[in-house]
KOLDODREN-553292 format. One line per 2 residues: number of its first residue (from 1); for each residue x, y, z of C-alpha. Coordinates in nm, 3 decimals, padded with zeros to 5 digits. Example, Ala and Ser with C-alpha at 12.3 -4.5 7.8 and 13.67 -1.06 7.14 Angstrom:
BEGIN
1) 01.230 -00.450 00.780 | 01.367 -00.106 00.714 .
! end
This chain:
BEGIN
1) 03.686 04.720 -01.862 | 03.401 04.492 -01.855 .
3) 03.389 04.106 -01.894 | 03.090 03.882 -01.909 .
5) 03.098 03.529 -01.783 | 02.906 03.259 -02.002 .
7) 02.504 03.144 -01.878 | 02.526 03.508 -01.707 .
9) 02.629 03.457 -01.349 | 02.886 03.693 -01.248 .
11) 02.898 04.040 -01.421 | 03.268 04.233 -01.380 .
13) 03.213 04.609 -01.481 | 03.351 04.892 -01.440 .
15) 03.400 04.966 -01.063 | 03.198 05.317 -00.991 .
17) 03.150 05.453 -00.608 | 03.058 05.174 -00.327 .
19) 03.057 04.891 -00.612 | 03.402 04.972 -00.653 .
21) 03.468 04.857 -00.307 | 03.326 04.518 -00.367 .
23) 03.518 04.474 -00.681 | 03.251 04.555 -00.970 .
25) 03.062 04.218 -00.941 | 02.718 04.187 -00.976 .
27) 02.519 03.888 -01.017 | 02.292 03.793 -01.330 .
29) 02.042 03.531 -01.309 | 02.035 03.287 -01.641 .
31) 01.766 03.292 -01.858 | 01.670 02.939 -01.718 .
33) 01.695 03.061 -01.411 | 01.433 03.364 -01.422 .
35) 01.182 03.132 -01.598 | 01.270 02.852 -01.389 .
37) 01.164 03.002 -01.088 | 00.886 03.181 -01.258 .
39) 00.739 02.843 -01.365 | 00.804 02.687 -00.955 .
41) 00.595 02.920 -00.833 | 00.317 02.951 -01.108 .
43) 00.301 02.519 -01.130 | 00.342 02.483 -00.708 .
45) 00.009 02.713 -00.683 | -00.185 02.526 -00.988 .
47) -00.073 02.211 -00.830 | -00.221 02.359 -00.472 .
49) -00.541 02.432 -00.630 | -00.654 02.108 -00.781 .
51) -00.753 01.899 -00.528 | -00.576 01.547 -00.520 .
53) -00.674 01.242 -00.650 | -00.629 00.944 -00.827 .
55) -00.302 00.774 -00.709 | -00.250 01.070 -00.414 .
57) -00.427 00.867 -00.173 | -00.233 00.555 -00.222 .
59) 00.108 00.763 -00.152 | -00.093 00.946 00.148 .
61) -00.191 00.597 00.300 | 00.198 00.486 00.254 .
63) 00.292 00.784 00.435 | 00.004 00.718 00.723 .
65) 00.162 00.372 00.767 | 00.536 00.445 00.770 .
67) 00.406 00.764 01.005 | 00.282 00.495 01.216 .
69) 00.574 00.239 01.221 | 00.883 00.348 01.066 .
71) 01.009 00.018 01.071 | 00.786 -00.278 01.028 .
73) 00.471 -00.049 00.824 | 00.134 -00.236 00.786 .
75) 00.023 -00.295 00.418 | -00.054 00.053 00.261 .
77) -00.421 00.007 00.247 | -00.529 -00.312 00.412 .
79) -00.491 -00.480 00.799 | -00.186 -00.678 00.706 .
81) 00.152 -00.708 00.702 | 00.364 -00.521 00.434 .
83) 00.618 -00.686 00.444 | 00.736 -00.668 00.051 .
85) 00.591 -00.315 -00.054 | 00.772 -00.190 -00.312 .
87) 00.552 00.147 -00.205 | 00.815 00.158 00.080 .
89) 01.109 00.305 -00.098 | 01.380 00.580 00.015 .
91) 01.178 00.826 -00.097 | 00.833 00.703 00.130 .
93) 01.063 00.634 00.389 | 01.203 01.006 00.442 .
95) 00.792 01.131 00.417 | 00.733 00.907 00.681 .
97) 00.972 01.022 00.905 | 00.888 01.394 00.793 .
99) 00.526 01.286 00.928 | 00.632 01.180 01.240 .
101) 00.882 01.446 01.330 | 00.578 01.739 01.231 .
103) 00.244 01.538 01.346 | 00.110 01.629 00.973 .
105) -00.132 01.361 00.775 | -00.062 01.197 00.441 .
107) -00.251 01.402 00.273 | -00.069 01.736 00.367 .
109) 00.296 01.526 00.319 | 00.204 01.390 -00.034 .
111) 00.070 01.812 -00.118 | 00.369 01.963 00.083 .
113) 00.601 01.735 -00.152 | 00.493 01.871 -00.469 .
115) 00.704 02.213 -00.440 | 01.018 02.002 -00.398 .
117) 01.015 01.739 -00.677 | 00.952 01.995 -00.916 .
119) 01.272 02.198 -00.746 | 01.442 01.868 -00.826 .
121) 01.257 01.819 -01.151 | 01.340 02.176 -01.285 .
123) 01.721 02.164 -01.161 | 01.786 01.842 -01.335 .
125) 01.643 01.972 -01.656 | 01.863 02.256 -01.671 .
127) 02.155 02.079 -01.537 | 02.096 01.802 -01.814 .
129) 02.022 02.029 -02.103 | 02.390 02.261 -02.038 .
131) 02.531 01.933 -02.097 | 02.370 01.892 -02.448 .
133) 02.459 02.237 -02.554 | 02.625 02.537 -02.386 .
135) 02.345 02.791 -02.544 | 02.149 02.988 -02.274 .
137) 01.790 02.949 -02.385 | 01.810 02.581 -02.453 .
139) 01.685 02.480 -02.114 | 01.428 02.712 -02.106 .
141) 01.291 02.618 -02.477 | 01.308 02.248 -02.366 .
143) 01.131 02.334 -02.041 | 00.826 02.504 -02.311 .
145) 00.866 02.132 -02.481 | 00.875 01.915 -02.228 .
147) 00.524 02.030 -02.012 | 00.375 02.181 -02.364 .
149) 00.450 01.987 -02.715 | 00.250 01.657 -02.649 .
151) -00.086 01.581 -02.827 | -00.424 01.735 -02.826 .
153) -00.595 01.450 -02.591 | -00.537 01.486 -02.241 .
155) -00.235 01.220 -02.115 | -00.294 01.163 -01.741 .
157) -00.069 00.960 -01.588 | 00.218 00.925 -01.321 .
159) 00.566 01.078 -01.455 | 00.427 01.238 -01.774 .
161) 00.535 01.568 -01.757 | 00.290 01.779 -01.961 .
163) 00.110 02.087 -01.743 | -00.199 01.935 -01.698 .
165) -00.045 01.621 -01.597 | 00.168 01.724 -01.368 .
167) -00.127 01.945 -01.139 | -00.183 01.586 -01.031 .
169) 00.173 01.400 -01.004 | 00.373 01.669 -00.872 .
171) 00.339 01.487 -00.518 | 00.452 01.115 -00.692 .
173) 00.768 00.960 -00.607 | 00.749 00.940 -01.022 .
175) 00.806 01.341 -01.064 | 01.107 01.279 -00.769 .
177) 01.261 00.971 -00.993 | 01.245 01.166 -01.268 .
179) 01.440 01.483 -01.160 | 01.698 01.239 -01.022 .
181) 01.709 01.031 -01.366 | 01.801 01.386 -01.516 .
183) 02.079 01.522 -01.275 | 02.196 01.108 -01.362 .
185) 02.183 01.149 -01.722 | 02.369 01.491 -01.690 .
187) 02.635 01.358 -01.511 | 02.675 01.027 -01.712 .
189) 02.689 01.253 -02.008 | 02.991 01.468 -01.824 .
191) 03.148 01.156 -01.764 | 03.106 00.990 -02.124 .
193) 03.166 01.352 -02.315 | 03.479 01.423 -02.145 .
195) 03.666 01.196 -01.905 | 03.927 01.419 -01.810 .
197) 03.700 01.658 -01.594 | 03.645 01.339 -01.345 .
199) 04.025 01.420 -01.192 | 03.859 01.749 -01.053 .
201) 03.715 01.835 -00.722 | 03.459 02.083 -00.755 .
203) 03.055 02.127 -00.819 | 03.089 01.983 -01.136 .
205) 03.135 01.623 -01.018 | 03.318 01.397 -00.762 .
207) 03.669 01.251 -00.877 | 03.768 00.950 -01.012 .
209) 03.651 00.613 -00.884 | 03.373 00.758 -00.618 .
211) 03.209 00.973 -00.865 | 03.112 00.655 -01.086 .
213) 03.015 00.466 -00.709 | 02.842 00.816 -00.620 .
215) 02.645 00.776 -00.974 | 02.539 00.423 -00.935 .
217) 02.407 00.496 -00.622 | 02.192 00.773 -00.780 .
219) 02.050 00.523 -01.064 | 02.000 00.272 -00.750 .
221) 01.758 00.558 -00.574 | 01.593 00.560 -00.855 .
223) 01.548 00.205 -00.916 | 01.392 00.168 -00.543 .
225) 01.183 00.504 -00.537 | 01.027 00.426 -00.918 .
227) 01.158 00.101 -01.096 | 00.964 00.202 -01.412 .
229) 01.135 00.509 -01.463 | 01.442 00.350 -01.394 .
231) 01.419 00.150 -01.702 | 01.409 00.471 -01.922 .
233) 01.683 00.615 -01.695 | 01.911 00.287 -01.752 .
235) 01.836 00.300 -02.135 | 01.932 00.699 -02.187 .
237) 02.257 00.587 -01.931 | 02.309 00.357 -02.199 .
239) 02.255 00.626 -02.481 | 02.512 00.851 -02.362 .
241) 02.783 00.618 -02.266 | 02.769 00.462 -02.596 .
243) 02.685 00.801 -02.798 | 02.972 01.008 -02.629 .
245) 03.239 00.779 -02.474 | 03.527 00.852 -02.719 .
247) 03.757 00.521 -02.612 | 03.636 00.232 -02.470 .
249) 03.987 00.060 -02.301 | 03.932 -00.126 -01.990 .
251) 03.949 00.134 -01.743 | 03.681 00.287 -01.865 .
253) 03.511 -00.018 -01.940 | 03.569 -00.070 -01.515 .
255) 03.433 00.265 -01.418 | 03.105 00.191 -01.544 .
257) 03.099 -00.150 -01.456 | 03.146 00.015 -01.123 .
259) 02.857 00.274 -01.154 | 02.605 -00.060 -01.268 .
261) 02.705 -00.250 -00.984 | 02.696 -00.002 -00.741 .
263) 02.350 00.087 -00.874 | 02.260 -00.261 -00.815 .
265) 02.417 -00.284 -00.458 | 02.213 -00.003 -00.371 .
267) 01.882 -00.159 -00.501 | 01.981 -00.529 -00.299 .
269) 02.067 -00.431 00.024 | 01.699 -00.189 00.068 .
271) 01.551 -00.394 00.312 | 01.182 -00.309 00.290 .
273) 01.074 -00.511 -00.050 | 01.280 -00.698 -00.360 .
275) 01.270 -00.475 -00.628 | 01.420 -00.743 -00.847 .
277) 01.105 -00.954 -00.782 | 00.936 -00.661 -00.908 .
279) 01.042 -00.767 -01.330 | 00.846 -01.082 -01.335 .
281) 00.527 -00.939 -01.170 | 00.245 -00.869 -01.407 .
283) -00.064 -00.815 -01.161 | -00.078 -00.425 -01.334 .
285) 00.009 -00.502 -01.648 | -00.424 -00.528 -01.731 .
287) -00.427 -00.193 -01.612 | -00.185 -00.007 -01.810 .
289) -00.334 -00.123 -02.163 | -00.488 00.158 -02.218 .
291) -00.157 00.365 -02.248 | -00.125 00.206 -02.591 .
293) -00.462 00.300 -02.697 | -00.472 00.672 -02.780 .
295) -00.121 00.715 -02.865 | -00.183 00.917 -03.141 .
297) -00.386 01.161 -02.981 | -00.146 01.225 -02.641 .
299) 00.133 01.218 -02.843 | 00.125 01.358 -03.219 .
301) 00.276 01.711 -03.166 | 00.562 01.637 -03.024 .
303) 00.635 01.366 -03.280 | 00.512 01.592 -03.604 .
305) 00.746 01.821 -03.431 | 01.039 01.690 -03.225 .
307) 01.092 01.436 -03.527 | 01.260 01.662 -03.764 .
309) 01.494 01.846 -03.529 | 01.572 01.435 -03.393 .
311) 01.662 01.369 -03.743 | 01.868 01.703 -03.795 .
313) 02.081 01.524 -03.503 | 02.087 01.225 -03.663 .
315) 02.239 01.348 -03.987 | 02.519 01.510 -03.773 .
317) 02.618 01.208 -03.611 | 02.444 00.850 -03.551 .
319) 02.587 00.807 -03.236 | 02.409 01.091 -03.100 .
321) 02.301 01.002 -02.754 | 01.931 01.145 -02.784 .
323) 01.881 00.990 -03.099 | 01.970 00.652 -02.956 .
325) 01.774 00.704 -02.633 | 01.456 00.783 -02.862 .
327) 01.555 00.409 -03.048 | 01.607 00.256 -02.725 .
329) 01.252 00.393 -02.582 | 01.093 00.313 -02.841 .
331) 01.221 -00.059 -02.880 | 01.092 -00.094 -02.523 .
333) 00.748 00.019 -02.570 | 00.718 -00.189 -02.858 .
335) 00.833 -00.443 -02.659 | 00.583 -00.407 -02.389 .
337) 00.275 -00.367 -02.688 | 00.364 -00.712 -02.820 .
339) 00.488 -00.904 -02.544 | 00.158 -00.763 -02.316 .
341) 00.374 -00.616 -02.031 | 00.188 -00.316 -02.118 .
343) 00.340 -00.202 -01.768 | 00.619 -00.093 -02.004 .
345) 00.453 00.153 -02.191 | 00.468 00.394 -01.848 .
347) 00.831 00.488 -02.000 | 00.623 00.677 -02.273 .
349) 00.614 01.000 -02.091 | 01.028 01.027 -02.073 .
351) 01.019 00.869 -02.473 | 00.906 01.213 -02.576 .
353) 01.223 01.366 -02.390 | 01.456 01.335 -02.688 .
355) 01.215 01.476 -02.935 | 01.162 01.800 -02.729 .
357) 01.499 01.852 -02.612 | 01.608 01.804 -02.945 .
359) 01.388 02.079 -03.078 | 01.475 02.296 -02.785 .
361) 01.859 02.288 -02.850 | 01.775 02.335 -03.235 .
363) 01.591 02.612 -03.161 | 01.849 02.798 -02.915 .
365) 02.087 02.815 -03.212 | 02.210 03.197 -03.263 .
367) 02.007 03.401 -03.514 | 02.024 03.447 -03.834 .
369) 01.838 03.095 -03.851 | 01.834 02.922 -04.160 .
371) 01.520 02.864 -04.396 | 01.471 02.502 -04.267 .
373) 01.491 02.632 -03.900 | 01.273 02.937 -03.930 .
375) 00.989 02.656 -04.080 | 01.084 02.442 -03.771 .
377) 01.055 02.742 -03.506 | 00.667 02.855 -03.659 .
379) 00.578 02.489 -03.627 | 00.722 02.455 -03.267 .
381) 00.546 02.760 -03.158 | 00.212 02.658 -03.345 .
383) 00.216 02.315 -03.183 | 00.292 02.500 -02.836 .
385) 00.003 02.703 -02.878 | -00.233 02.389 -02.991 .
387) -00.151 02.165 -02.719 | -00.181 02.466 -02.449 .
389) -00.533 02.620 -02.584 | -00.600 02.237 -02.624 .
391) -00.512 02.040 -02.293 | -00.273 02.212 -02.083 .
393) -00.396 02.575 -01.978 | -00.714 02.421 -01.772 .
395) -00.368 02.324 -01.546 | -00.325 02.719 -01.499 .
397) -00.630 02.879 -01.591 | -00.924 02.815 -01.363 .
399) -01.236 02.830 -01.606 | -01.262 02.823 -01.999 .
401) -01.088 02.524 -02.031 | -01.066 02.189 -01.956 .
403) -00.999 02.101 -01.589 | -00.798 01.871 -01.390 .
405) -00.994 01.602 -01.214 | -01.153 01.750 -00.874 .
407) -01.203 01.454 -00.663 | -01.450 01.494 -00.333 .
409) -01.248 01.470 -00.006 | -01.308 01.220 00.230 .
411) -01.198 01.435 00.613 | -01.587 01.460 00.673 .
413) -01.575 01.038 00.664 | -01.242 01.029 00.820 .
415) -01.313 01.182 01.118 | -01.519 00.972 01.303 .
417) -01.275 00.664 01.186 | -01.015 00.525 01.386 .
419) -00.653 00.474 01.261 | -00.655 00.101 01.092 .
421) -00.969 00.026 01.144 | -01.108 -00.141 00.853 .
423) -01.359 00.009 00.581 | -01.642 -00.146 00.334 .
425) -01.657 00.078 00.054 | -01.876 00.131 -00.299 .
427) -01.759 00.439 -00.407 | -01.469 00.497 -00.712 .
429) -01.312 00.801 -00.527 | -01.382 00.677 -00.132 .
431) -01.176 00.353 -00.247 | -00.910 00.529 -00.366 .
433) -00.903 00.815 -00.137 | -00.985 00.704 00.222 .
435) -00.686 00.472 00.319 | -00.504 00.795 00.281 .
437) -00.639 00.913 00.618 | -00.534 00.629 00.788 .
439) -00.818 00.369 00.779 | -00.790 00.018 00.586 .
441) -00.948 -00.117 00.322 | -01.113 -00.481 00.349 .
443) -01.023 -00.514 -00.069 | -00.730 -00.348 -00.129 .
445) -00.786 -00.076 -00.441 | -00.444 -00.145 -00.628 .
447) -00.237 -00.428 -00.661 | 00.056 -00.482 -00.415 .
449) 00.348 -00.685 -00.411 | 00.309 -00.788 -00.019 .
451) -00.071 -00.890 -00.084 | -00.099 -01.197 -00.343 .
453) -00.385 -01.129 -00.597 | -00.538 -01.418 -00.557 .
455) -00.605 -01.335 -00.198 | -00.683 -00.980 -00.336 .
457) -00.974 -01.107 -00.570 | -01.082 -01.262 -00.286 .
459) -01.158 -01.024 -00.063 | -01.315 -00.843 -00.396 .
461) -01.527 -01.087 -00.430 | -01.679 -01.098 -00.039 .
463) -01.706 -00.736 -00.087 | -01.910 -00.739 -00.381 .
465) -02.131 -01.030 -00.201 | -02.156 -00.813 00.069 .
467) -02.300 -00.522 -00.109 | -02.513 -00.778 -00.356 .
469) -02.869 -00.633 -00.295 | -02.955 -01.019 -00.230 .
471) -02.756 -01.077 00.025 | -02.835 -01.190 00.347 .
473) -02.758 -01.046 00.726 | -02.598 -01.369 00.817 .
475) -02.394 -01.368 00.513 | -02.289 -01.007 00.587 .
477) -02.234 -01.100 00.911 | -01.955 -01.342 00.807 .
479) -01.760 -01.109 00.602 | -01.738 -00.836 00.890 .
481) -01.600 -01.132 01.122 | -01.370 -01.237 00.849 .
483) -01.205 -00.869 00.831 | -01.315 -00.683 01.124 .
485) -01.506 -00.433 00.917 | -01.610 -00.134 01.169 .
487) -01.769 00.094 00.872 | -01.921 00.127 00.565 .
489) -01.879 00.396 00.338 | -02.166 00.354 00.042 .
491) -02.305 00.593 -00.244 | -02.607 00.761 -00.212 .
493) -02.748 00.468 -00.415 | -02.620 00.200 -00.193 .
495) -02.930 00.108 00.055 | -02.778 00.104 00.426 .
497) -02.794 -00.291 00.533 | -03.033 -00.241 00.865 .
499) -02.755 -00.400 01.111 | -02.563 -00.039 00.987 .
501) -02.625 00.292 01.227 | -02.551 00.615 00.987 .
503) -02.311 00.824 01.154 | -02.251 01.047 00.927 .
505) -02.300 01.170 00.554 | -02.155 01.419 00.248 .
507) -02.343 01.721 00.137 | -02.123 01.723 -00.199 .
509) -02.173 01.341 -00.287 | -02.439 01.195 -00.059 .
511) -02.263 00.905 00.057 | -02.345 00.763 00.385 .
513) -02.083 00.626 00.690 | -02.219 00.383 00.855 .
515) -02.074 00.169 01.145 | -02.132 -00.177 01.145 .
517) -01.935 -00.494 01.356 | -01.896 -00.335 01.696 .
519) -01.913 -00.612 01.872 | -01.700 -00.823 01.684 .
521) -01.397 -00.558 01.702 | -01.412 -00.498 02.030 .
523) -01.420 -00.904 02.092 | -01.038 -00.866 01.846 .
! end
């Protein structure tokens, strides 16, 4: 006798010899679960390779504080209070104390971290794709989508999911928020689907009454660890419950009235910044502009492709949850384009999730396929190939394609400076990078909820007087007493002000460390 179980996890054959003793099982991985694992490992090494940059030493310099005072952590990348960081979340918080318990550095947390969002990440996908469909290779198809089937210009940013992308942001609380927006979406969609399975205990979902408080507290973590995904994650919540909930009396109306204020609870009582002060704060909005610009480009394949298997869904039923999570997305980017909270458009990366699960679950339908399907699958696997050859393999292939950014490090600077003492810097990368090894910035690099922008120009501005080639020593002079600059870190184009003693320089870039103000910080 032999019985399979469905998604291949336990085997029962025919008991032979010493298997018959154990009763005939053997164990099976999934198809999702093979690739899955094949794909952690292969990603967790590209993401090791590239050396990080951009935001990484922002999230290294939160870790550095929060290493240094658990409690009461300095501003991220300035000598000031941070009080009011909403870089202080749950998620920081736990790296922090990680730091502190192993002695390791920022830099090593925010690389160590990598491997375990995409754990999260990856289990959330499958997890959220069974509940779309039951069919084996669905997760694995919308895994191809999801980090393949994007455009042929390169889409850098934090929580965009394709390959090349994510060699950068694996380390981001954004990769983190978005695994736990998908393990929320999978169980909201449990929930909504089929309300009777909430009376059961088991690994499927808590019972009743806590398992809608246990969910709001899930959309609450990821309200506090990354508010902008949380937007996307409320609107697919939204999506599902409205898409799948077959009755809506007032007990289920309760429920998850219970799950929204529970989420909200959990967002109030964080005690390290407001996250509700966060909505009407538009100090980045400049910055993120430039998502709207190339949409085309980043974007086309999965659109061209995603958008017919969307519409195959649509047919079947208008209420269909990914359907209305692509409307909702997409009202909300528009939204952000004409209102200019461009700030908004970050949910751009998780719009794309409908199309390519969509196309993924089409695809995993049982052969023989259809005319219209066999068209669709060519087209999926052309687009694949486009966007990979195009963008993505430089994320897994070292040389003959593009590359991920490699950004100079900054240990060889970092050495010789204290912990908080305070930096002058020219450079794109050093201003970005060095606060991650515990230093501070006199002008902070991005903007910050617990530092008001005016004061931030500010201290722009006296940092660009101070490196004006005009300037004078006195004039210098006050801006080191104003913030108890110790060093200056300036391009190899930068002449050294003669008050400055070189201490040390780079052999990759050139620039120069110089220390500067040593009498005025030891007078502090």
């Amino acid at each position: 006798m032999s019985a399979g179980v469905r998604a291949g996890v336990l085997v029962r054959r025919s008991a032979q010899g010493a298997t018959a003793l154990r009763g005939g099982r053997t164990w099976r991985p999934t198809p999702y679960q093979a690739a899955g694992f094949l794909f952690w490992l292969v990603l967790t090494l590209a993401y090791w390779r590239v050396p990080l940059c951009c935001d990484a030493g922002q999230h290294a310099a939160v870790v550095e504080r929060l290493k240094a005072d658990l409690s009461h952590p300095r501003h991220p990348m300035a000598d000031l209070p941070g009080a009011g960081s909403a870089y202080y979340s749950p998620y920081a918080l736990a790296e922090g104390g990680f730091a502190r318990l192993t002695g390791l550095g920022g830099w090593e947390v925010v690389r160590l971290a990598g491997p375990l969002n995409l754990l999260v990440l990856l289990t959330g996908v499958n997890r959220f794709v069974r509940v779309l469909t039951p069919r084996p290779w669905a997760p694995v198809l919308a895994l191809l989508a999801m980090t393949l089937l994007w455009g042929t210009e390169r889409a850098w940013w934090s929580g965009y999911l394709g390959l090349m992308s994510m060699t950068g942001n694996l380390g981001y609380p954004s990769t983190f928020a978005i695994g736990l927006t998908f393990w929320a979406w999978a169980l909201t969609g449990t929930r909504a689907r089929d309300p009777r399975r909430v009376r059961y205990v088991g690994p499927r979902g808590l019972p009743g009454l806590p398992g809608y408080a246990a969910l709001g507290v899930l959309y609450g973590l990821v309200l506090l660890i990354h508010p902008i995904t949380s937007v996307a994650a409320v609107l697919g919540a939204i999506a599902l419950a409205a898409g799948w909930q077959p009755r809506w009396t007032g007990p289920v109306l309760a429920r998850w009235a219970l799950t929204g204020a529970t989420a909200l609870l959990t967002a109030a009582v964080w005690p390290y910044f407001d996250v509700f002060a966060l909505a009407g704060d538009d100090s980045v909005d400049a910055m993120h502009r430039t998502l709207y610009r190339q949409l085309a480009g980043e974007f086309w394949l999965a659109a061209v492709v995603g958008l017919p298997a969307l519409w195959l869904r649509g047919r079947r039923s208008p209420r269909d949850p990914l359907v209305l999570m692509f409307v909702l997305d997409c009202l909300v980017v528009a939204y952000g384009w004409v209102s200019g909270h461009y700030t908004y458009g970050r949910i751009l990366g998780l719009t794309l999730v409908p199309l390519q699960f969509a196309l993924a679950v089409e695809l995993a339908a049982p052969r023989p396929w259809r005319a219209g399907r066999r068209v669709l699958g060519w087209a999926a696997a052309a687009g694949a190939a486009a966007g990979f050859l195009t963008v993505q393999a430089g994320a897994l292939i070292p040389a003959g394609f593009p590359q991920p950014p490699h950004w100079p490090a900054y240990a060889w600077a970092a050495r010789h400076i204290g912990p908080g003492e305070v930096v002058i810097t020219d450079g794109y990368y050093a201003v970005h990078a060095i606060a991650g090894y515990g230093p501070n910035l006199a002008a902070p690099a991005w903007p910050d909820p617990a530092l008001d922008e005016r004061e931030r120009a500010r201290r722009e501005a006296d940092v660009r007087g101070y490196l004006a080639p005009d300037s004078t020593r006195a004039e210098r002079a006050t801006v080191i007493r104003r913030y108890h600059v110790r060093w200056l870190l300036l391009t190899r184009w930068r002449p050294v002000p003669e008050e400055a003693v070189v201490v040390a320089w780079s052999e990759r870039t050139g620039e120069v460390l110089a220390r500067v103000g040593t009498a005025a910080t030891a007078t502090r």
